[in-house]
N, CA, C and O atoms as a GROMACS GRO file, in nm:
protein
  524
    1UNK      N    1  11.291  19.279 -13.000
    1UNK     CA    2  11.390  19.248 -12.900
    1UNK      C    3  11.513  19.189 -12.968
    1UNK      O    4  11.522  19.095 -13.046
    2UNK      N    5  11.583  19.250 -12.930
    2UNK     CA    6  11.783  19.216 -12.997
    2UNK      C    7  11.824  19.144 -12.903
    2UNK      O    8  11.834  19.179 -12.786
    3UNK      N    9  11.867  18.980 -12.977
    3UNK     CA   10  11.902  18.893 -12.935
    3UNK      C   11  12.038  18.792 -12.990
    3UNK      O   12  11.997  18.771 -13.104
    4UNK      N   13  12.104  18.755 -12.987
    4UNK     CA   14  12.257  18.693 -13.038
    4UNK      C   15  12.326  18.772 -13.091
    4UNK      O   16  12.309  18.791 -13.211
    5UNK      N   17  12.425  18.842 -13.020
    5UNK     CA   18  12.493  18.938 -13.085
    5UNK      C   19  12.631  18.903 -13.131
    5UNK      O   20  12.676  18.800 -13.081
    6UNK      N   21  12.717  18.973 -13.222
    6UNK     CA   22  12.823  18.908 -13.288
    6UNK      C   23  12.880  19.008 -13.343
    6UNK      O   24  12.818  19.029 -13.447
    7UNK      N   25  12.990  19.105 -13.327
    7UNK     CA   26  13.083  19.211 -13.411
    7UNK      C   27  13.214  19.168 -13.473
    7UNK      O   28  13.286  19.101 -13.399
    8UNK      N   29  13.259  19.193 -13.591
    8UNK     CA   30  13.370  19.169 -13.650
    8UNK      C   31  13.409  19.316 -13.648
    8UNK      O   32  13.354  19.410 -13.592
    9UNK      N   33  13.540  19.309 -13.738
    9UNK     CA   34  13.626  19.484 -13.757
    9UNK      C   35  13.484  19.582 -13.842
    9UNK      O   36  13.465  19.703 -13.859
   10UNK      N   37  13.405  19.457 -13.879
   10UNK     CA   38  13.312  19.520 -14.021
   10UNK      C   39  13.210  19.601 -13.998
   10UNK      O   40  13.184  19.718 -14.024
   11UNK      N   41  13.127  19.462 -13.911
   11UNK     CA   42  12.992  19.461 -13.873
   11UNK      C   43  12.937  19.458 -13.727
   11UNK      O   44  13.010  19.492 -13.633
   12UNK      N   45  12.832  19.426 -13.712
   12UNK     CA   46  12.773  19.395 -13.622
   12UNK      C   47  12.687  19.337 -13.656
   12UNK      O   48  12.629  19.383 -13.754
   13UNK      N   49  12.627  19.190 -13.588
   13UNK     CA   50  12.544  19.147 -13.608
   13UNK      C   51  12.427  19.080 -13.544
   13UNK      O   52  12.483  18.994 -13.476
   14UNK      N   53  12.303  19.067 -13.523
   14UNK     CA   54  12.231  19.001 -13.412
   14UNK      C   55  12.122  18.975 -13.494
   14UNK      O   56  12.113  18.986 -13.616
   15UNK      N   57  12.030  18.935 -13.403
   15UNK     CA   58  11.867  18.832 -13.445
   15UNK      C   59  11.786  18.982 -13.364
   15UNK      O   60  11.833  19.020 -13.257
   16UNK      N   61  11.716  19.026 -13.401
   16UNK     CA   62  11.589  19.095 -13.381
   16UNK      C   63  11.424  19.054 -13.460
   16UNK      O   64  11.385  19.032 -13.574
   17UNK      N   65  11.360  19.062 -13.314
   17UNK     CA   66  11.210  18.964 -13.379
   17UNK      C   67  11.218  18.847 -13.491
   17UNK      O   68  11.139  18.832 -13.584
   18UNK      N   69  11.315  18.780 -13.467
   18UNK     CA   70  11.296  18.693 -13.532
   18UNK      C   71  11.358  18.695 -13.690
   18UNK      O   72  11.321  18.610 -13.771
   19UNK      N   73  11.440  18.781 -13.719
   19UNK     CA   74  11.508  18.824 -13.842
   19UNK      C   75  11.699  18.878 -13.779
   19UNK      O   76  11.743  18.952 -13.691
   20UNK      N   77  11.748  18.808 -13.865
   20UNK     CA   78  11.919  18.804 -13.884
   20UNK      C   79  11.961  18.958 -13.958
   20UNK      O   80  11.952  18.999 -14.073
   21UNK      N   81  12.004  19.014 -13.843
   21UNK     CA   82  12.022  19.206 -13.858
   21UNK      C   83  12.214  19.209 -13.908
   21UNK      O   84  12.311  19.153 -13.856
   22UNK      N   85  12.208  19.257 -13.972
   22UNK     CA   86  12.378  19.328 -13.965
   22UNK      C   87  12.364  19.454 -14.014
   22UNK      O   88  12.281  19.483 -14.100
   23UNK      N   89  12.462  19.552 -13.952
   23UNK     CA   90  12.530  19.674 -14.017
   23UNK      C   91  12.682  19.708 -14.024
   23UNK      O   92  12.766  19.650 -13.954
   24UNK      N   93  12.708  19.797 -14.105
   24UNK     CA   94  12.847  19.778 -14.158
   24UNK      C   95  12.854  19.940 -14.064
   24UNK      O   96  12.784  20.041 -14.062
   25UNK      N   97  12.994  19.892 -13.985
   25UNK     CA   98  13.065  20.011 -13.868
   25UNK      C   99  13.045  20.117 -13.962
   25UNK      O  100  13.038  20.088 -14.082
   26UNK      N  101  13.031  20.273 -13.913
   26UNK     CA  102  13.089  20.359 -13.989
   26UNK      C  103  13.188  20.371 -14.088
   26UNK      O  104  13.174  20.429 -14.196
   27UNK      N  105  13.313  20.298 -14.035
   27UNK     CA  106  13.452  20.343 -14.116
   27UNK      C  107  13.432  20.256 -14.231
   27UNK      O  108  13.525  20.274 -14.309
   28UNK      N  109  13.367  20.187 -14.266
   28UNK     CA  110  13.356  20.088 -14.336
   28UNK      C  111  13.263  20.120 -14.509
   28UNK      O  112  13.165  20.065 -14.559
   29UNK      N  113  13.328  20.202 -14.542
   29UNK     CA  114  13.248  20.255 -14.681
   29UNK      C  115  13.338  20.168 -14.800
   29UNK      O  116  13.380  20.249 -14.883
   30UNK      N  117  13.375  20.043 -14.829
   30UNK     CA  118  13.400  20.004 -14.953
   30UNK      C  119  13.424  19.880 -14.885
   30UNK      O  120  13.488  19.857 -14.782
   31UNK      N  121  13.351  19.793 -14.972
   31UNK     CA  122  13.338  19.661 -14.936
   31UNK      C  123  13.430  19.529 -15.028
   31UNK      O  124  13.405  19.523 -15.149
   32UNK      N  125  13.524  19.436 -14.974
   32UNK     CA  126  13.592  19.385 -15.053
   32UNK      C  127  13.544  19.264 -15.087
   32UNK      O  128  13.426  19.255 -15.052
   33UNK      N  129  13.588  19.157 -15.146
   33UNK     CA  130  13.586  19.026 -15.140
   33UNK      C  131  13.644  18.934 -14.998
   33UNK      O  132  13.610  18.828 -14.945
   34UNK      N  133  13.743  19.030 -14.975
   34UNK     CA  134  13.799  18.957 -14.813
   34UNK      C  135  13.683  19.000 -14.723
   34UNK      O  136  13.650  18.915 -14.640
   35UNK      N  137  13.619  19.106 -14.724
   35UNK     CA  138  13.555  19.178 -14.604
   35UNK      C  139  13.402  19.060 -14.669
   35UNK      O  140  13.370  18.979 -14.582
   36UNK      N  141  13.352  19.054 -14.748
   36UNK     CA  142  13.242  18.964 -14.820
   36UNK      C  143  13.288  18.884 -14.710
   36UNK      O  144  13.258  18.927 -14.598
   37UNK      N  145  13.357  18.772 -14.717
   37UNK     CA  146  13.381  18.650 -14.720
   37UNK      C  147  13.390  18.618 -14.544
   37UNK      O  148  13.370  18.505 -14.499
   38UNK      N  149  13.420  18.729 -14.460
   38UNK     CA  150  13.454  18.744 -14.351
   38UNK      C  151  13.310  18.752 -14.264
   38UNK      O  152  13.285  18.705 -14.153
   39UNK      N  153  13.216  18.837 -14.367
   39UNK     CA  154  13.042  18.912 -14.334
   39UNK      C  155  13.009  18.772 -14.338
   39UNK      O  156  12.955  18.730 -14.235
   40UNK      N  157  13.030  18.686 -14.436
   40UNK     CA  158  12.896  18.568 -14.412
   40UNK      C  159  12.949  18.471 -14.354
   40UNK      O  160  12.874  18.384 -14.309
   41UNK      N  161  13.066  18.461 -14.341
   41UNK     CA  162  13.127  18.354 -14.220
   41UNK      C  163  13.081  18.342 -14.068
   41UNK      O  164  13.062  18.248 -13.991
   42UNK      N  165  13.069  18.526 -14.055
   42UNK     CA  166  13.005  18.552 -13.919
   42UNK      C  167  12.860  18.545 -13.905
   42UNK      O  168  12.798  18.514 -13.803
   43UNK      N  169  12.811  18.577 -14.021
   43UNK     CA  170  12.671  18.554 -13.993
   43UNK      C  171  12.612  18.424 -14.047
   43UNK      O  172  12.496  18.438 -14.085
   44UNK      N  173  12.646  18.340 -14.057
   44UNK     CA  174  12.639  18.163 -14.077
   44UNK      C  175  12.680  18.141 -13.946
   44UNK      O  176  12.583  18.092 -13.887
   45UNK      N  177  12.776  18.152 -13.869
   45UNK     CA  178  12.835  18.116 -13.688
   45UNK      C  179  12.703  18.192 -13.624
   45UNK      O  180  12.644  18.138 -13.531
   46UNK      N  181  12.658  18.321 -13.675
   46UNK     CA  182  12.544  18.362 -13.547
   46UNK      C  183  12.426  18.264 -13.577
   46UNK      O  184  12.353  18.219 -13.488
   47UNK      N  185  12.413  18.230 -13.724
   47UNK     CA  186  12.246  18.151 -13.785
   47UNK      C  187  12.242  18.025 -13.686
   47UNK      O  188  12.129  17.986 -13.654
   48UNK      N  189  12.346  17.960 -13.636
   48UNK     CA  190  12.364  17.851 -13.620
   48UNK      C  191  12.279  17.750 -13.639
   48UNK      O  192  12.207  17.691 -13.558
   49UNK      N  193  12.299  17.731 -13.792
   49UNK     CA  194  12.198  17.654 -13.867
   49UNK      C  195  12.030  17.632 -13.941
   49UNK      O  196  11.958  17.560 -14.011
   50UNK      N  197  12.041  17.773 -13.850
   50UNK     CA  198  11.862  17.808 -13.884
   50UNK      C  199  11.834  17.907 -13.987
   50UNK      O  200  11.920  17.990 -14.016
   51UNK      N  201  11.734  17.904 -14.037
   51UNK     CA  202  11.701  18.027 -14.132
   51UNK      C  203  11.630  18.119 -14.090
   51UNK      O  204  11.544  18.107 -14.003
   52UNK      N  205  11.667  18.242 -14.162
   52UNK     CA  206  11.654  18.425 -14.076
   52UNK      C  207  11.606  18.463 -14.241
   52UNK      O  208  11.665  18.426 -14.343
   53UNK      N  209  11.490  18.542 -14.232
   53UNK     CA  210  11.500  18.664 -14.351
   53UNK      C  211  11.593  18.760 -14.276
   53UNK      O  212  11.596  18.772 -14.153
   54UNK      N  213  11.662  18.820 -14.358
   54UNK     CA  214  11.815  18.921 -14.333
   54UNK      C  215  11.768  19.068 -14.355
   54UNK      O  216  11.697  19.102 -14.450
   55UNK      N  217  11.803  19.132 -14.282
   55UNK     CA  218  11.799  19.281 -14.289
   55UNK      C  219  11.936  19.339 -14.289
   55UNK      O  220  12.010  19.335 -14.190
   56UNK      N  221  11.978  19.408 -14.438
   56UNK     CA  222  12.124  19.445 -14.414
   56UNK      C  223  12.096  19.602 -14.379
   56UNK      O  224  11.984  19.652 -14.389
   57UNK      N  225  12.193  19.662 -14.342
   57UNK     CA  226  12.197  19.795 -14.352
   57UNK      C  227  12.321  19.851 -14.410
   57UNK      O  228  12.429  19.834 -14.354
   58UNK      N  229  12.308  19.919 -14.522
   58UNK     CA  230  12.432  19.962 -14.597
   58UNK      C  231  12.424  20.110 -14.602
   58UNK      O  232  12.448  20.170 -14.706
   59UNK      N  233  12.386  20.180 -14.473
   59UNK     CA  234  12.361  20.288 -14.470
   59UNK      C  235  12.511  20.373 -14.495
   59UNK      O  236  12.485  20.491 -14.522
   60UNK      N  237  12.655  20.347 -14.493
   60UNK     CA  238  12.742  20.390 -14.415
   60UNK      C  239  12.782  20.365 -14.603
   60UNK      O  240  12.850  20.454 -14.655
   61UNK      N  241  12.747  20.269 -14.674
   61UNK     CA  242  12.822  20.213 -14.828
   61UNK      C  243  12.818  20.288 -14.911
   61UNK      O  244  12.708  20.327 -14.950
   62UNK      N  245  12.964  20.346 -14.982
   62UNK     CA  246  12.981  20.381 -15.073
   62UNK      C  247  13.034  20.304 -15.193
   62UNK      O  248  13.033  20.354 -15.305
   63UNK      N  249  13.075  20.197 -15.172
   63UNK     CA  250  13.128  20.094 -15.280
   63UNK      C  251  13.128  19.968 -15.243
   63UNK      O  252  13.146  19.929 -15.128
   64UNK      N  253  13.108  19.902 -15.337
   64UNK     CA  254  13.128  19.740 -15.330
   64UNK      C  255  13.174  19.717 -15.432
   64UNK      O  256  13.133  19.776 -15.532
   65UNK      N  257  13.296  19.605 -15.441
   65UNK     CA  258  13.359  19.582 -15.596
   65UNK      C  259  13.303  19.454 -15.639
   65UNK      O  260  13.241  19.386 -15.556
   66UNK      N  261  13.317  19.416 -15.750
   66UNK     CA  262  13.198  19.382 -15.844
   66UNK      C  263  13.246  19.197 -15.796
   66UNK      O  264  13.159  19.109 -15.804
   67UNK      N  265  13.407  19.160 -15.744
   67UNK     CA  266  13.393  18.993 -15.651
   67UNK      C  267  13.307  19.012 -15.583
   67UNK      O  268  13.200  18.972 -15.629
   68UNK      N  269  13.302  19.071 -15.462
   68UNK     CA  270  13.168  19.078 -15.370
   68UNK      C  271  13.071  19.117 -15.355
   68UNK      O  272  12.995  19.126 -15.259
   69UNK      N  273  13.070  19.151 -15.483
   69UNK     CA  274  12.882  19.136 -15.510
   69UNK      C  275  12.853  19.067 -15.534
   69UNK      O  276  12.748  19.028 -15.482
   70UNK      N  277  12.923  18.983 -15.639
   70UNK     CA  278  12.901  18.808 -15.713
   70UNK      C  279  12.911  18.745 -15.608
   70UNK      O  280  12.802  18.692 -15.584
   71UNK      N  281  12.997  18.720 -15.518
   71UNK     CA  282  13.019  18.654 -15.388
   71UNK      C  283  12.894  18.649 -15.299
   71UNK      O  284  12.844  18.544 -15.257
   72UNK      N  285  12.840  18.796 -15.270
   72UNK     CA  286  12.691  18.798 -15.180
   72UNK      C  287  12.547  18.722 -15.295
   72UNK      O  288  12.454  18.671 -15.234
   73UNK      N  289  12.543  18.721 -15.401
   73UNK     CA  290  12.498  18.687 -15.460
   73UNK      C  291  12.451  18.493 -15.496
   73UNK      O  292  12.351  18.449 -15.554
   74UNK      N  293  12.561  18.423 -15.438
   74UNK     CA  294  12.570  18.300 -15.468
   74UNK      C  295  12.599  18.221 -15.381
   74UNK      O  296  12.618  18.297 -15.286
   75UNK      N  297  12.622  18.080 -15.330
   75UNK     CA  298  12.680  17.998 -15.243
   75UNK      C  299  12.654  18.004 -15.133
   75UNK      O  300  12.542  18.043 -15.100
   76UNK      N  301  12.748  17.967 -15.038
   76UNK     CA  302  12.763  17.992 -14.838
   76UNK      C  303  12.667  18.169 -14.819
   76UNK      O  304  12.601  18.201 -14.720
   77UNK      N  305  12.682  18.234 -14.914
   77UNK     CA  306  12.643  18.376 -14.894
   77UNK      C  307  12.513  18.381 -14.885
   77UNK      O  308  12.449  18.480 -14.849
   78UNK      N  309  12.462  18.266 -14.921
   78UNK     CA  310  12.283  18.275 -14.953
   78UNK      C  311  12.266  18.157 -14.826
   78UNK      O  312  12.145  18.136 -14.812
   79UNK      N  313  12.321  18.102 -14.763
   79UNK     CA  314  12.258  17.957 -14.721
   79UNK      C  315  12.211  18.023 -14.548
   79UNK      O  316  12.287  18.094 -14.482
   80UNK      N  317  12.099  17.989 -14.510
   80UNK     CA  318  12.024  18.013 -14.428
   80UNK      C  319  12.008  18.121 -14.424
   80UNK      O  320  12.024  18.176 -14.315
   81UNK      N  321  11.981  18.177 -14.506
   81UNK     CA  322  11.873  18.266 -14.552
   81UNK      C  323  11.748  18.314 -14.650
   81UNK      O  324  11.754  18.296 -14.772
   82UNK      N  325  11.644  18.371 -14.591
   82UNK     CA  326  11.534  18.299 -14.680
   82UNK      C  327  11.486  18.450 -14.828
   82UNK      O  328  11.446  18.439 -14.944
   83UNK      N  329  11.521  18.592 -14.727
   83UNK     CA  330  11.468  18.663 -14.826
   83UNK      C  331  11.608  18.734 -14.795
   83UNK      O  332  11.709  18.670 -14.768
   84UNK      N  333  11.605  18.852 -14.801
   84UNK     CA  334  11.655  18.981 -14.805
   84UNK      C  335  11.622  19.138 -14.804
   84UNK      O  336  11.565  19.162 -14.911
   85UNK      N  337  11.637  19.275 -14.713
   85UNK     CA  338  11.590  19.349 -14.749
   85UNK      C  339  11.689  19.420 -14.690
   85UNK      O  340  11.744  19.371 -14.592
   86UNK      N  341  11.729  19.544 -14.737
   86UNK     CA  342  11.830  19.629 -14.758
   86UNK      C  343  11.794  19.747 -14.769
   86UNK      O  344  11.730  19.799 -14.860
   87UNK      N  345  11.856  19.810 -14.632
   87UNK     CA  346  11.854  19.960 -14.579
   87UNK      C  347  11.951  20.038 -14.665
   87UNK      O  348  12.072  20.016 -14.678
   88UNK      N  349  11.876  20.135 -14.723
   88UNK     CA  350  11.995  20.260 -14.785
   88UNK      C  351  11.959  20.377 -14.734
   88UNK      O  352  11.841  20.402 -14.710
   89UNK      N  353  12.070  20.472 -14.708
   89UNK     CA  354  11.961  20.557 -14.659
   89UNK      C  355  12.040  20.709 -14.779
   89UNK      O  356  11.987  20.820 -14.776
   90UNK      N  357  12.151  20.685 -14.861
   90UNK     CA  358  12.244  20.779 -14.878
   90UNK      C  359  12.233  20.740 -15.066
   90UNK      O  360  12.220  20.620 -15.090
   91UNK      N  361  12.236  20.804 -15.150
   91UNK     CA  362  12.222  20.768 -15.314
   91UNK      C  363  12.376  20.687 -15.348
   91UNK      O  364  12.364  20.610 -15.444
   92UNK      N  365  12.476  20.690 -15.303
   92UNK     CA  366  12.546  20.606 -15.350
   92UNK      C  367  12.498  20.454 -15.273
   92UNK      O  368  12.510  20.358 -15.349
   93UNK      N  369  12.462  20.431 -15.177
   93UNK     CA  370  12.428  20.300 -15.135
   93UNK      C  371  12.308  20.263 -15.177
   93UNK      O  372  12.302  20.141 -15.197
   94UNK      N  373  12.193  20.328 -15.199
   94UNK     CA  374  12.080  20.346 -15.302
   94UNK      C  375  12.141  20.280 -15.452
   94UNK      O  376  12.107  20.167 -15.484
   95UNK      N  377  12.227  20.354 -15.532
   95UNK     CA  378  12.259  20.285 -15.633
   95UNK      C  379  12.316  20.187 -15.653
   95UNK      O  380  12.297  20.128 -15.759
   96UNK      N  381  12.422  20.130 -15.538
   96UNK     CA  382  12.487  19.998 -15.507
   96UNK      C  383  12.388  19.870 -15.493
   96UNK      O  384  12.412  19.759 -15.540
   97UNK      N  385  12.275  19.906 -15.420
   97UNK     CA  386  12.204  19.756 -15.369
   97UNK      C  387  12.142  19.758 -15.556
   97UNK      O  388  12.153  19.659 -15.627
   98UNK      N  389  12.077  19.894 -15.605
   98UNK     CA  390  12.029  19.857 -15.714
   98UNK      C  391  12.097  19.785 -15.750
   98UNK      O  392  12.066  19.667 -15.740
   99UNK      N  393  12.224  19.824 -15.809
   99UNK     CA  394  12.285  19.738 -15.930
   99UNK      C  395  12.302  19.592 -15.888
   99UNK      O  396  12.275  19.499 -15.963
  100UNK      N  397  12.358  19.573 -15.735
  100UNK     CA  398  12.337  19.411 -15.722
  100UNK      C  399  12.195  19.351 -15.736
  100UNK      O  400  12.175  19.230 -15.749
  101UNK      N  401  12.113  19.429 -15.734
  101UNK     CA  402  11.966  19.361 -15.722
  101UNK      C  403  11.956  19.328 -15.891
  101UNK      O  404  11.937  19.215 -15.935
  102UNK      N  405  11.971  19.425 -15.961
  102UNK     CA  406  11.974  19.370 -16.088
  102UNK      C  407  12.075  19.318 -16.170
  102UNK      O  408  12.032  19.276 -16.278
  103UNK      N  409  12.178  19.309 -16.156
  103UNK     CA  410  12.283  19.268 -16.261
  103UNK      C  411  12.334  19.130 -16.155
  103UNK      O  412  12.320  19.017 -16.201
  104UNK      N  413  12.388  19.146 -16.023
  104UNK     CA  414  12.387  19.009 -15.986
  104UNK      C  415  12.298  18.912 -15.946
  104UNK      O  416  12.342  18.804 -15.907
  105UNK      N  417  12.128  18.943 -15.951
  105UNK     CA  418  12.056  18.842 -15.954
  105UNK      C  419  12.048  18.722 -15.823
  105UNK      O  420  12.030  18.601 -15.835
  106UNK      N  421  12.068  18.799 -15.701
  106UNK     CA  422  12.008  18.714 -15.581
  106UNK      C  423  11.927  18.627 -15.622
  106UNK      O  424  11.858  18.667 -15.716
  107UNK      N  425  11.898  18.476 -15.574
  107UNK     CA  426  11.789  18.402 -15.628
  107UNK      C  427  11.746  18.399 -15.543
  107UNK      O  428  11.714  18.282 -15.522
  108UNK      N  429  11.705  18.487 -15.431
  108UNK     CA  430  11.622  18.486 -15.315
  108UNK      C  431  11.501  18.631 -15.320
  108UNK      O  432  11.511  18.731 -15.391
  109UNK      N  433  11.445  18.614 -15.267
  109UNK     CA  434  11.345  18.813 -15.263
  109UNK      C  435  11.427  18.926 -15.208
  109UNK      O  436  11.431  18.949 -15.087
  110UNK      N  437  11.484  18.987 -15.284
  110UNK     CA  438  11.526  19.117 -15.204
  110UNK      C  439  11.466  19.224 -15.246
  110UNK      O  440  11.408  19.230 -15.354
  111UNK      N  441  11.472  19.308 -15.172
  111UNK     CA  442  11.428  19.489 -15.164
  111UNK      C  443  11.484  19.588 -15.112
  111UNK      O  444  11.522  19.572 -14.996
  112UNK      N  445  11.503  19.690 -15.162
  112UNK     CA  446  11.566  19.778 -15.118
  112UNK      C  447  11.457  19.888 -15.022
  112UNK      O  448  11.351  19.925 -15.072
  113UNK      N  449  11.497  19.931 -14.888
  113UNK     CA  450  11.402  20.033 -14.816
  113UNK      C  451  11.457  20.151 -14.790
  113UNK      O  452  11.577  20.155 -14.817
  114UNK      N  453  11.407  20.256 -14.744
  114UNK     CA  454  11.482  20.388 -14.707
  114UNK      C  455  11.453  20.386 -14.546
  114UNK      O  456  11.525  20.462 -14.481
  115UNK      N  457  11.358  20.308 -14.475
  115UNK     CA  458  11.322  20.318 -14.371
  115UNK      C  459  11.339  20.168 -14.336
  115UNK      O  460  11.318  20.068 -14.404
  116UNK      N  461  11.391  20.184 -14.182
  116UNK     CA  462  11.375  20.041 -14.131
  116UNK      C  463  11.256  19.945 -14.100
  116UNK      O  464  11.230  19.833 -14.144
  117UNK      N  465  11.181  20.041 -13.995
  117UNK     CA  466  11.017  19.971 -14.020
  117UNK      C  467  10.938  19.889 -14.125
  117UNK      O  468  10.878  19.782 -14.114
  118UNK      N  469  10.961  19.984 -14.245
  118UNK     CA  470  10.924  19.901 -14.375
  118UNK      C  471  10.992  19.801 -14.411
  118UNK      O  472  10.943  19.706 -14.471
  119UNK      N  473  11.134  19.814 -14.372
  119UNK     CA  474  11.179  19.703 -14.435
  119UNK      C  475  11.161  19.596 -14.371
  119UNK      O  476  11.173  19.491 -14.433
  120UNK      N  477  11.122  19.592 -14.197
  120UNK     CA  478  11.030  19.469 -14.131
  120UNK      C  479  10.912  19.446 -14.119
  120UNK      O  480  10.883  19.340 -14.065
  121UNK      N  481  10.834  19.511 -14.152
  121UNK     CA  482  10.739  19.539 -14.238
  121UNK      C  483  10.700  19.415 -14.359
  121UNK      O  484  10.631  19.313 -14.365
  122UNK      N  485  10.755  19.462 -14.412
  122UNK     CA  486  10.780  19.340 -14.552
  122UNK      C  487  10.863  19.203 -14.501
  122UNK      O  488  10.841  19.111 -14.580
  123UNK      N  489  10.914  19.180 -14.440
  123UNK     CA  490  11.013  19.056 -14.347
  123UNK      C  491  10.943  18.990 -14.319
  123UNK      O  492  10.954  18.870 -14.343
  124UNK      N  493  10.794  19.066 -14.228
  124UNK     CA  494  10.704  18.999 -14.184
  124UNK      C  495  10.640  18.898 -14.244
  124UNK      O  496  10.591  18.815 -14.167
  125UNK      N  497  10.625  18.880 -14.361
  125UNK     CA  498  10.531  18.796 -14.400
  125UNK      C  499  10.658  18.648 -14.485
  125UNK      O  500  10.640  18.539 -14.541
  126UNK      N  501  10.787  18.739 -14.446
  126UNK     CA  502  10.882  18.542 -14.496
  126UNK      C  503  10.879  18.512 -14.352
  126UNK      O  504  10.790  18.429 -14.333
  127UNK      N  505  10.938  18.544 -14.241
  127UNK     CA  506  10.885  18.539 -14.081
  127UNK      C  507  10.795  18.414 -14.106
  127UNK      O  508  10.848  18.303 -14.097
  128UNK      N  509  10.645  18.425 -14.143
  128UNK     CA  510  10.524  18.317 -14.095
  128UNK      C  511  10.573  18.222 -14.176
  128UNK      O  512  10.544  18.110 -14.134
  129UNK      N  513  10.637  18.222 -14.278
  129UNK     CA  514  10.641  18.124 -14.378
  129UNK      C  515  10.758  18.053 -14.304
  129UNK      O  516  10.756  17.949 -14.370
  130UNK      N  517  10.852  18.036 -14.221
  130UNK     CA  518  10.994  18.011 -14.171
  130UNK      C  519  10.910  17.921 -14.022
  130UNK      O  520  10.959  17.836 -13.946
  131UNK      N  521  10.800  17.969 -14.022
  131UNK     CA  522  10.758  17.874 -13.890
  131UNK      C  523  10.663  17.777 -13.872
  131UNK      O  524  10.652  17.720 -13.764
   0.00000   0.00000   0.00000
């Protein structure tokens, strides 16, 4: 059940079962440091103060430049949130979450899925740990 909803020019964002959802609009294939900075502003105002494992969806991503990856990677960008798991569904957004998963080094659990189910699926078990 989809619950607190919240859209910028970017995203969209809400709480489903208990996990902090965003996806990036269609038009939205290259991701900046302004557009970064704008994504977790809004989704820190929807957390309102609580912690969510996050489900992104970067189905629509063809680029992210290498500030806002460091940016999603560190600080306000990580705070109330506990894991991470990340929808690709297209090989350039496939190779994007890779490279942030390995070269910028989230200090939280992330994964990359091709399917959404799985990727709540796996959510499920930071979920019990959050309550």
């Amino acid at each position: 059940m989809k619950t607190s909803f919240l859209e910028n020019d970017y995203a969209e964002y809400w709480i489903e079962n208990g996990v902090m959802c965003y996806s990036y609009k269609p038009h939205i294939k290259k991701v900046t440091l302004d557009i970064a900075r704008q994504m977790v502003k809004d989704r820190l105002k929807l957390s309102a103060g609580k912690t969510y494992p996050l489900f992104a969806n970067l189905s629509n991503m063809v680029d992210v430049d290498k500030d806002a990856r460091k940016y999603f990677s560190e600080g306000d960008a990580l705070k109330y949130m506990s894991v991470g798991a990340i929808l690709v569904s297209n090989p350039a957004a496939k190779y994007l979450a890779n490279i942030f998963l390995r070269f910028d080094k989230p200090p939280l659990p992330a994964k990359c899925f091709t399917q959404k189910q799985q990727a709540f699926n796996w959510l499920e078990q930071f979920k019990q740990e959050l309550q």
